[in-house]
MMTF fields as JSON, N, C-alpha, C and O atoms, coordinates in Angstrom:
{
  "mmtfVersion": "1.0.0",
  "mmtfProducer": "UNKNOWN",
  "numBonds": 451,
  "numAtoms": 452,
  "numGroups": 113,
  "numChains": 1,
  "numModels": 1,
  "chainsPerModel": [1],
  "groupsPerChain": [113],
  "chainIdList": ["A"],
  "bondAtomList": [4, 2, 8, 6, 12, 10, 16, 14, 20, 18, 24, 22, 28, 26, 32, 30, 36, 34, 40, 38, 44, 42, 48, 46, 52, 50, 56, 54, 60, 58, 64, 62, 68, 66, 72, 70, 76, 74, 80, 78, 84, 82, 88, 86, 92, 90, 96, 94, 100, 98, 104, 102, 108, 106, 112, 110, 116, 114, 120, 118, 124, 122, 128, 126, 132, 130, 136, 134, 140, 138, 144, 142, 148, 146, 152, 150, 156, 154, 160, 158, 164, 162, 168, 166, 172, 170, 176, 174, 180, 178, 184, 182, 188, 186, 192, 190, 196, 194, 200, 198, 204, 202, 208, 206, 212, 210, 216, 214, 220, 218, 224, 222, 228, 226, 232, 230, 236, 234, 240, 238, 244, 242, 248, 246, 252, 250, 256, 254, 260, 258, 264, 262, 268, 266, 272, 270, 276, 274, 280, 278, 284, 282, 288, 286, 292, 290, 296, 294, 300, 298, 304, 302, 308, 306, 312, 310, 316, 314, 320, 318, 324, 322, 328, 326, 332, 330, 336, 334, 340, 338, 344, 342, 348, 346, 352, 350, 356, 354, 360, 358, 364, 362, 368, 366, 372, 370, 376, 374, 380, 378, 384, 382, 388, 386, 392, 390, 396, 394, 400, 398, 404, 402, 408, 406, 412, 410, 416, 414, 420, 418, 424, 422, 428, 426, 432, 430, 436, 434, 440, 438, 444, 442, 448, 446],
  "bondOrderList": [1, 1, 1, 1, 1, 1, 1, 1, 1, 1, 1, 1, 1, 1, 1, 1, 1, 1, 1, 1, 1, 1, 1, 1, 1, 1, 1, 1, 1, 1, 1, 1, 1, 1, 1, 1, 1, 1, 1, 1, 1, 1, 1, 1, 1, 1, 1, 1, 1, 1, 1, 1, 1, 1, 1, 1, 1, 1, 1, 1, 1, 1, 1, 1, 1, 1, 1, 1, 1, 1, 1, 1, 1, 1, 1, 1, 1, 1, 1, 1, 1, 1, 1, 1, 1, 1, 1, 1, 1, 1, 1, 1, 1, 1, 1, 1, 1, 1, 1, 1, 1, 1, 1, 1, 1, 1, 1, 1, 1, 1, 1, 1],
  "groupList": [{"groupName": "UNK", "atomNameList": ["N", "CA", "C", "O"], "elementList": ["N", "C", "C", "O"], "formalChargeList": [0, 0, 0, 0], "bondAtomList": [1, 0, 2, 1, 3, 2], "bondOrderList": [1, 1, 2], "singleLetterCode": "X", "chemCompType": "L-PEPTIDE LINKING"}],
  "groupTypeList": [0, 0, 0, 0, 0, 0, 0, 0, 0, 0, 0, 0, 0, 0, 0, 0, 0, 0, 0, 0, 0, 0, 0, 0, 0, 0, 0, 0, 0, 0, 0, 0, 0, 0, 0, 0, 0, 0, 0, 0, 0, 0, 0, 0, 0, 0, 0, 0, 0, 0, 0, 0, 0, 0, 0, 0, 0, 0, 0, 0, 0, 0, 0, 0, 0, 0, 0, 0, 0, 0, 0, 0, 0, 0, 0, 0, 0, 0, 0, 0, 0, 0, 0, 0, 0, 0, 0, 0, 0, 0, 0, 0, 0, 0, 0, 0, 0, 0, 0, 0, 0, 0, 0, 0, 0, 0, 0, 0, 0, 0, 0, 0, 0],
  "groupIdList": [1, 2, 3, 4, 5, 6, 7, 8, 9, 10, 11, 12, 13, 14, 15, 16, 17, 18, 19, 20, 21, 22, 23, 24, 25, 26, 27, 28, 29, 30, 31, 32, 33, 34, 35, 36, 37, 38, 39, 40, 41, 42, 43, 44, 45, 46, 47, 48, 49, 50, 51, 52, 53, 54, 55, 56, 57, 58, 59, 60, 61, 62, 63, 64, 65, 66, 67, 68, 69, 70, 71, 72, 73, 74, 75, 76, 77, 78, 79, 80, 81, 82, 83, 84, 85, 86, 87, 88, 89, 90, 91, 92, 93, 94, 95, 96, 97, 98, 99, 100, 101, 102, 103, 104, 105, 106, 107, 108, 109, 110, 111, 112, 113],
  "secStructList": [7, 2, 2, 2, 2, 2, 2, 2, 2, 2, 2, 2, 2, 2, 2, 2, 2, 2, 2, 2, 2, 2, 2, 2, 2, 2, 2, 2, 2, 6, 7, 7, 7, 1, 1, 7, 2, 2, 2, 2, 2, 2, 2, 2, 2, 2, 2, 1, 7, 1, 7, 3, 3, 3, 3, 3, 3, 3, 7, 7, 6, 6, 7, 7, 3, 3, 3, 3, 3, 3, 3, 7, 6, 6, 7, 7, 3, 3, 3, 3, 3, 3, 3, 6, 6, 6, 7, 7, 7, 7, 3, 3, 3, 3, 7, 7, 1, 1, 7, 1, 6, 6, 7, 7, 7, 6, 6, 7, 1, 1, 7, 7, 7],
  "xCoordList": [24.768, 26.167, 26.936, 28.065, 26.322, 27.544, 26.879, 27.88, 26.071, 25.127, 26.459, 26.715, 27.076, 27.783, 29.544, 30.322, 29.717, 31.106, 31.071, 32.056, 29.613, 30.147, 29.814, 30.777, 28.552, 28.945, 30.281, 30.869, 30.766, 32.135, 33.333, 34.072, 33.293, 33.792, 33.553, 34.511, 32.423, 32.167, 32.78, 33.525, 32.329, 32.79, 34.63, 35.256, 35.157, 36.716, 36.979, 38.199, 36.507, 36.996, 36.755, 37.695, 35.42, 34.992, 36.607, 37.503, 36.829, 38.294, 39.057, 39.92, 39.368, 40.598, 40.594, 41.687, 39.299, 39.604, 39.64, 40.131, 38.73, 39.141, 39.979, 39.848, 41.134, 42.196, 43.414, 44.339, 43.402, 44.461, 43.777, 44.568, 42.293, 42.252, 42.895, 43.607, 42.362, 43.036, 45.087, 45.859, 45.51, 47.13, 47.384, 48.437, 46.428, 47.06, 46.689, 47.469, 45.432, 45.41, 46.6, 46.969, 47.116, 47.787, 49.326, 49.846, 49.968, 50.504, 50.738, 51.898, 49.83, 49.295, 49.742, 50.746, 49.307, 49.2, 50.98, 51.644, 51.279, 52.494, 53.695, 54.765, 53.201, 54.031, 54.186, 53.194, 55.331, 55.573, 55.652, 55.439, 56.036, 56.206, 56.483, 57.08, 55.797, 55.903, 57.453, 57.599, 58.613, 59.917, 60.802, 60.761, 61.503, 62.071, 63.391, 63.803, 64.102, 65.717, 66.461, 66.927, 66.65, 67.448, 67.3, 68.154, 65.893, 65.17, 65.875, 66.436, 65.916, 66.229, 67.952, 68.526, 68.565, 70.013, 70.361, 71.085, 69.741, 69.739, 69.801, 70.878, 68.534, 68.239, 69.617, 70.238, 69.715, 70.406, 71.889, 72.399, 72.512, 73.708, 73.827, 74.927, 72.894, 72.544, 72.957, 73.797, 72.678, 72.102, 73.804, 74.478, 74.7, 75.619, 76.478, 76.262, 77.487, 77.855, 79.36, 79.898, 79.271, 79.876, 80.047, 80.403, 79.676, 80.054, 78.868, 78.682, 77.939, 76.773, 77.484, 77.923, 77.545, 78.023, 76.477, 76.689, 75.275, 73.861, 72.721, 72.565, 71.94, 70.773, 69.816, 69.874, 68.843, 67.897, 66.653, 66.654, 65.32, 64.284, 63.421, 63.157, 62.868, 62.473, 61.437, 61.394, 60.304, 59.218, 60.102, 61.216, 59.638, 60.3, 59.137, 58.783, 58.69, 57.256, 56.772, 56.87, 56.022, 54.72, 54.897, 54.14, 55.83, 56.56, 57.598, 58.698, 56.904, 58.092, 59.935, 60.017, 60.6, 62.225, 63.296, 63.298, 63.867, 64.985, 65.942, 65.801, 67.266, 68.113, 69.48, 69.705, 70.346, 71.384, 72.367, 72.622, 73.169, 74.781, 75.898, 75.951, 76.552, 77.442, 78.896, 78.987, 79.742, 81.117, 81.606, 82.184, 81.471, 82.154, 83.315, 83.957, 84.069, 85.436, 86.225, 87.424, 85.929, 86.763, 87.212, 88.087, 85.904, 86.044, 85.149, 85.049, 84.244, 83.417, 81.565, 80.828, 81.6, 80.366, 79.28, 79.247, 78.186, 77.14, 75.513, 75.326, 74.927, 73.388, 72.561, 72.77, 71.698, 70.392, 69.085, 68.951, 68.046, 66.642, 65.88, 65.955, 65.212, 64.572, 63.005, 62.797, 61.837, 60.346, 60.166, 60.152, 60.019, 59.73, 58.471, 58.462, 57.264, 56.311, 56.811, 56.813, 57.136, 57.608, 58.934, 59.082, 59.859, 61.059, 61.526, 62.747, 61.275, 61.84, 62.873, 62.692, 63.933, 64.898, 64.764, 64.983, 64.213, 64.258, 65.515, 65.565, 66.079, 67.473, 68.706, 68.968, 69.691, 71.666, 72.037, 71.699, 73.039, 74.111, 75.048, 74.986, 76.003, 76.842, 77.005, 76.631, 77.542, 76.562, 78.397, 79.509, 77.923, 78.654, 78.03, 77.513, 78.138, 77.898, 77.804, 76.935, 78.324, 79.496, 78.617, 78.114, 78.709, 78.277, 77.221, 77.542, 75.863, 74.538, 74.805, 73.814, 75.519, 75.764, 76.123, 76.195, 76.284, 76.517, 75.208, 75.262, 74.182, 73.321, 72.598, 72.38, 72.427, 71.654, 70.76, 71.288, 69.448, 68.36, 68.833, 69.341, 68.719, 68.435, 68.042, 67.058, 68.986, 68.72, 68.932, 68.733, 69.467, 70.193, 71.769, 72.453, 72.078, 73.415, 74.163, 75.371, 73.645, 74.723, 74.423, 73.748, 74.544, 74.597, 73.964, 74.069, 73.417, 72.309, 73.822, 75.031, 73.188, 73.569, 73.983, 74.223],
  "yCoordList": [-3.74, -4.059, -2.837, -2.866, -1.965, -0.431, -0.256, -0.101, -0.251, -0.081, -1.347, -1.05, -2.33, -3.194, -2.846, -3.102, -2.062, -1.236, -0.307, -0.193, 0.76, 1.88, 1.373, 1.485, 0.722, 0.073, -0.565, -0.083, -1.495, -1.983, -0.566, -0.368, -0.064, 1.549, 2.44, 3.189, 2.746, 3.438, 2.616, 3.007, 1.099, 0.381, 0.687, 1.307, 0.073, 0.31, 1.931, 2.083, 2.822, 4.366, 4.28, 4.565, 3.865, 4.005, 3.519, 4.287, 1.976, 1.252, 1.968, 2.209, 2.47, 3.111, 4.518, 4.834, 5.705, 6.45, 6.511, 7.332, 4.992, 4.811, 4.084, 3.339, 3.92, 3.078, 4.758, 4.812, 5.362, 7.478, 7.641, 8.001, 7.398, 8.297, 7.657, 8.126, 6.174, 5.417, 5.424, 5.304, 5.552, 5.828, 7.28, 7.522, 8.35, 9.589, 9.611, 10.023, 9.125, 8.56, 8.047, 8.473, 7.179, 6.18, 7.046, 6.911, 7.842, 8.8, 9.423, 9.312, 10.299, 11.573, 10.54, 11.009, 9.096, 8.663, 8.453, 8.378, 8.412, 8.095, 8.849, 8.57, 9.955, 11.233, 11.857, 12.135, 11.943, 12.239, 13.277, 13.354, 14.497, 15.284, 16.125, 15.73, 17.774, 18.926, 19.192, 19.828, 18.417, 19.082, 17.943, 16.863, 18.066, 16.96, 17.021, 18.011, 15.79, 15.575, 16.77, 17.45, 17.146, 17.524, 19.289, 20.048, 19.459, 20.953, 20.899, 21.92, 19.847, 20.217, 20.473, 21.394, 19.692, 19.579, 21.162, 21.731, 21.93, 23.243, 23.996, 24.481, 24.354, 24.971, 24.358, 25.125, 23.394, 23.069, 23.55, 23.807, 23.561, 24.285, 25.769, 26.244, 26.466, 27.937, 28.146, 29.043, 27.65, 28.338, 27.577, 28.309, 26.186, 25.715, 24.99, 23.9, 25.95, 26.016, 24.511, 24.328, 23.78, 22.7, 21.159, 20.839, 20.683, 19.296, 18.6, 19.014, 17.387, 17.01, 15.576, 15.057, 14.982, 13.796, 12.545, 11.581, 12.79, 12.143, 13.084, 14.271, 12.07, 12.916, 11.989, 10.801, 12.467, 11.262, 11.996, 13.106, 11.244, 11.492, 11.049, 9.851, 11.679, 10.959, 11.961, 13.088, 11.25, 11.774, 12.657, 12.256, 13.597, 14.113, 15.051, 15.982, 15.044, 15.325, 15.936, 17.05, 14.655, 14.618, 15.725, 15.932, 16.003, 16.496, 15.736, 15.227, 15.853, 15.327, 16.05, 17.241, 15.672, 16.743, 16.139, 14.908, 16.525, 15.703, 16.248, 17.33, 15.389, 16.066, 15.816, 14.69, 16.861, 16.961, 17.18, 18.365, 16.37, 16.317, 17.049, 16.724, 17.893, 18.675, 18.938, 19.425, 18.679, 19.213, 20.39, 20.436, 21.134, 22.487, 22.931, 22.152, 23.469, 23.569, 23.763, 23.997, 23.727, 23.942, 22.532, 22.311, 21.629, 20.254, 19.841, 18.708, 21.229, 21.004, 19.933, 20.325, 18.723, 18.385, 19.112, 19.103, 19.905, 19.917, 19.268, 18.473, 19.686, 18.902, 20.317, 21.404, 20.087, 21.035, 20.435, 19.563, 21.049, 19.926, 21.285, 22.512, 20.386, 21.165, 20.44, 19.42, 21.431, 20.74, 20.647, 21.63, 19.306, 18.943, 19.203, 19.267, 19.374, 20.387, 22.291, 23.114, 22.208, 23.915, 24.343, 25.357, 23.628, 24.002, 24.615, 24.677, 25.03, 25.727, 25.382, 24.476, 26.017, 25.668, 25.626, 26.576, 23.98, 24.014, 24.283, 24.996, 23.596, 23.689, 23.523, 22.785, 24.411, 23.656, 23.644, 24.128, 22.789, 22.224, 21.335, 20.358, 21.774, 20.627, 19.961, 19.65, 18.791, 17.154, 16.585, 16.622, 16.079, 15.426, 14.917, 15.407, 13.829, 12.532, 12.299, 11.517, 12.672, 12.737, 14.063, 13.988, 15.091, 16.204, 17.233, 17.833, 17.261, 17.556, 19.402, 20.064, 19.911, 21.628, 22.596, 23.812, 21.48, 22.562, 22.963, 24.057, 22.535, 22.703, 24.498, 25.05, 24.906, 25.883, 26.321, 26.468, 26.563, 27.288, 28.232, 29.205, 28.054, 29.237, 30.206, 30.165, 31.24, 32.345, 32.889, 34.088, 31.897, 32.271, 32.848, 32.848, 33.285, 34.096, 33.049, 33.276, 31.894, 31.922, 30.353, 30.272, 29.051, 28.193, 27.553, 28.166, 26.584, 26.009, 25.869, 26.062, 25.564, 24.816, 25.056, 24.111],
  "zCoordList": [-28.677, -28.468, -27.975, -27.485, -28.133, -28.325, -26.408, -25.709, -25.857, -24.626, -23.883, -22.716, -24.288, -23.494, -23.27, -22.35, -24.747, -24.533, -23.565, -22.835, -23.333, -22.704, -21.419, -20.66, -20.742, -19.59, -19.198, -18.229, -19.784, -19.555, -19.458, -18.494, -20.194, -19.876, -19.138, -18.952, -18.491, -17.008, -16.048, -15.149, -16.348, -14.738, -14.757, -13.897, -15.942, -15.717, -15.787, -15.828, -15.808, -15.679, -13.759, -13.017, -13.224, -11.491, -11.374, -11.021, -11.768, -10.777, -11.471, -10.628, -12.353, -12.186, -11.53, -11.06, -11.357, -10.536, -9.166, -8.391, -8.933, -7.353, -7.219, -6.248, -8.003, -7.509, -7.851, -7.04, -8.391, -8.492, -6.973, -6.102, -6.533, -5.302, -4.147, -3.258, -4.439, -2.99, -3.332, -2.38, -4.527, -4.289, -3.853, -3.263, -4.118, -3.429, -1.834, -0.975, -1.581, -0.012, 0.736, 1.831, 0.108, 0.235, 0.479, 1.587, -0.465, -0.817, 0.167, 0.565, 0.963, 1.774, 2.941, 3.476, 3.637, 4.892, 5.193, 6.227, 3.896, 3.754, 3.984, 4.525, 3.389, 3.365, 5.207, 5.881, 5.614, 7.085, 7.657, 8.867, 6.777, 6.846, 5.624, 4.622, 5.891, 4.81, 3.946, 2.902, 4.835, 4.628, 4.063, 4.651, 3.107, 2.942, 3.603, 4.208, 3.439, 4.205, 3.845, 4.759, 2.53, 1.725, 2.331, 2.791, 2.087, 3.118, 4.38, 4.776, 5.053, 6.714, 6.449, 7.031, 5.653, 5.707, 5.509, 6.326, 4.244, 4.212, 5.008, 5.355, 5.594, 6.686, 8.022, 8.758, 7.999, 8.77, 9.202, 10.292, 7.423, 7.205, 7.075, 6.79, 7.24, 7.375, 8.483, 8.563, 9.375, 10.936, 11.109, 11.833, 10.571, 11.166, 9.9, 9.37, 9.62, 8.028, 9.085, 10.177, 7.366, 7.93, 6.942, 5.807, 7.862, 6.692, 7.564, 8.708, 6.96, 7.576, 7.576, 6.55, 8.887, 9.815, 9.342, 8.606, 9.833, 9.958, 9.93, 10.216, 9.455, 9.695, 10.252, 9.934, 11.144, 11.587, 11.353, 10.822, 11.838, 11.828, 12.577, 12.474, 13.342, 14.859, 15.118, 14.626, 16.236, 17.029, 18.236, 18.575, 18.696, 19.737, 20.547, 19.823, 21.41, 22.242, 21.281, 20.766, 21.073, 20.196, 18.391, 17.442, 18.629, 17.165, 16.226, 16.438, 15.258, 13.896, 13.887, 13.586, 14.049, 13.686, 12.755, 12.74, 12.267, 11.935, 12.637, 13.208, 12.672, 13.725, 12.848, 12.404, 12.624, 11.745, 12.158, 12.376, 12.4, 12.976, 11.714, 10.528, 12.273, 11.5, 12.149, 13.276, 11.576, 11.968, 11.478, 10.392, 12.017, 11.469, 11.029, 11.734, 10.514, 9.962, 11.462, 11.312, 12.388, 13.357, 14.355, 15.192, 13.645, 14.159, 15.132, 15.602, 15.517, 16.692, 15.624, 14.719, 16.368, 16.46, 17.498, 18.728, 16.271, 16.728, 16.066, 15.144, 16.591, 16.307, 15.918, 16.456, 14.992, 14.944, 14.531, 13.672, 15.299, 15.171, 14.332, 14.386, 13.64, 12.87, 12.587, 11.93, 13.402, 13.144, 11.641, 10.9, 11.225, 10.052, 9.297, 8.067, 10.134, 9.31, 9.027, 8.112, 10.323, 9.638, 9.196, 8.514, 9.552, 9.04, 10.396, 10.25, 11.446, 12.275, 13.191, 14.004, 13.136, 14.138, 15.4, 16.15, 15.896, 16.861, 18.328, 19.33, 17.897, 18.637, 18.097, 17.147, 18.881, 18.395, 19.584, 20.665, 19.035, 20.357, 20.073, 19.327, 20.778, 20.519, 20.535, 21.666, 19.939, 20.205, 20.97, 20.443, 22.47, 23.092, 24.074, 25.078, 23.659, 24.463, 25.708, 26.092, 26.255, 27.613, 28.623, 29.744, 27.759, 28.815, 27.907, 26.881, 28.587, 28.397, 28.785, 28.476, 29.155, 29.908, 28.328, 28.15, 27.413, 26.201, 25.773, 25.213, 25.823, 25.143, 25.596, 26.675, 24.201, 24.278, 23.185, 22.083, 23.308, 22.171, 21.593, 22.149, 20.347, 18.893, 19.759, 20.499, 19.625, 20.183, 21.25, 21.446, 22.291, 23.307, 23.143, 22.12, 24.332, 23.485, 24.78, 24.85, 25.865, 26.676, 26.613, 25.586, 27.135, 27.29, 28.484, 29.546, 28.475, 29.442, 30.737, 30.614, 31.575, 32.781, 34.11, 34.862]
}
C-alpha cells in the first residue's frame, strides 16, 4: 500500500513541476521587455523634466521602445524613445504633429532639417 502513495506522489510532484516550468516559460514568452513602464517614464523625465502626457509601446525597426510624451513646465510637448531592453535614450523631440524639422538626437546640440 505505502509503494501506491509514493507512486501517486512522484506522478503529482512531475505535474506540478512541469506545470512552475511551463508558467515561467509562459512568463518569460510573455514578458516584452527588460524595462518596465514605470523605468522608461524615469529615465524619461531625467533627460525631459516635466509632466508625462502618454506613454506607448511599440516595435520601431525591428526594436522594442516606449515612447513618452511630456510637457514641460514651459508648455512645450516633447517625445522621448527609450530602447526597452536597454534603457537607452533613443531619441527627443518635440512632438508636433504638423512639422517633422524639430526633431533632433540625444546629443545633438542643433536640430534636424
Amino acid at each position: 500500500m505505502n509503494m501506491k502513495i509514493i507512486a501517486g506522489t512522484v506522478v503529482a510532484g512531475m505535474v506540478l513541476a512541469t506545470g512552475a516550468v511551463g508558467a515561467v516559460a509562459a512568463q518569460t514568452a510573455t514578458s516584452p521587455t527588460a524595462l518596465s513602464e514605470a523605468q522608461a517614464i524615469e529615465i524619461a523625465l531625467k533627460e525631459v523634466p516635466g509632466t508625462v502626457q502618454e506613454t506607448e509601446f511599440e516595435r520601431e525597426d525591428g526594436k522594442e521602445i516606449f515612447e513618452i510624451e511630456i510637457v514641460t513646465a514651459d508648455g512645450v510637448e516633447m517625445e522621448v524613445e527609450i530602447d526597452a531592453a536597454s534603457g537607452t535614450v533613443l531619441e527627443i523631440e518635440q512632438d508636433d504633429d504638423h512639422d517633422d524639422d524639430d526633431d533632433y538626437k540625444k546629443g545633438d546640440n542643433k536640430r534636424a532639417g
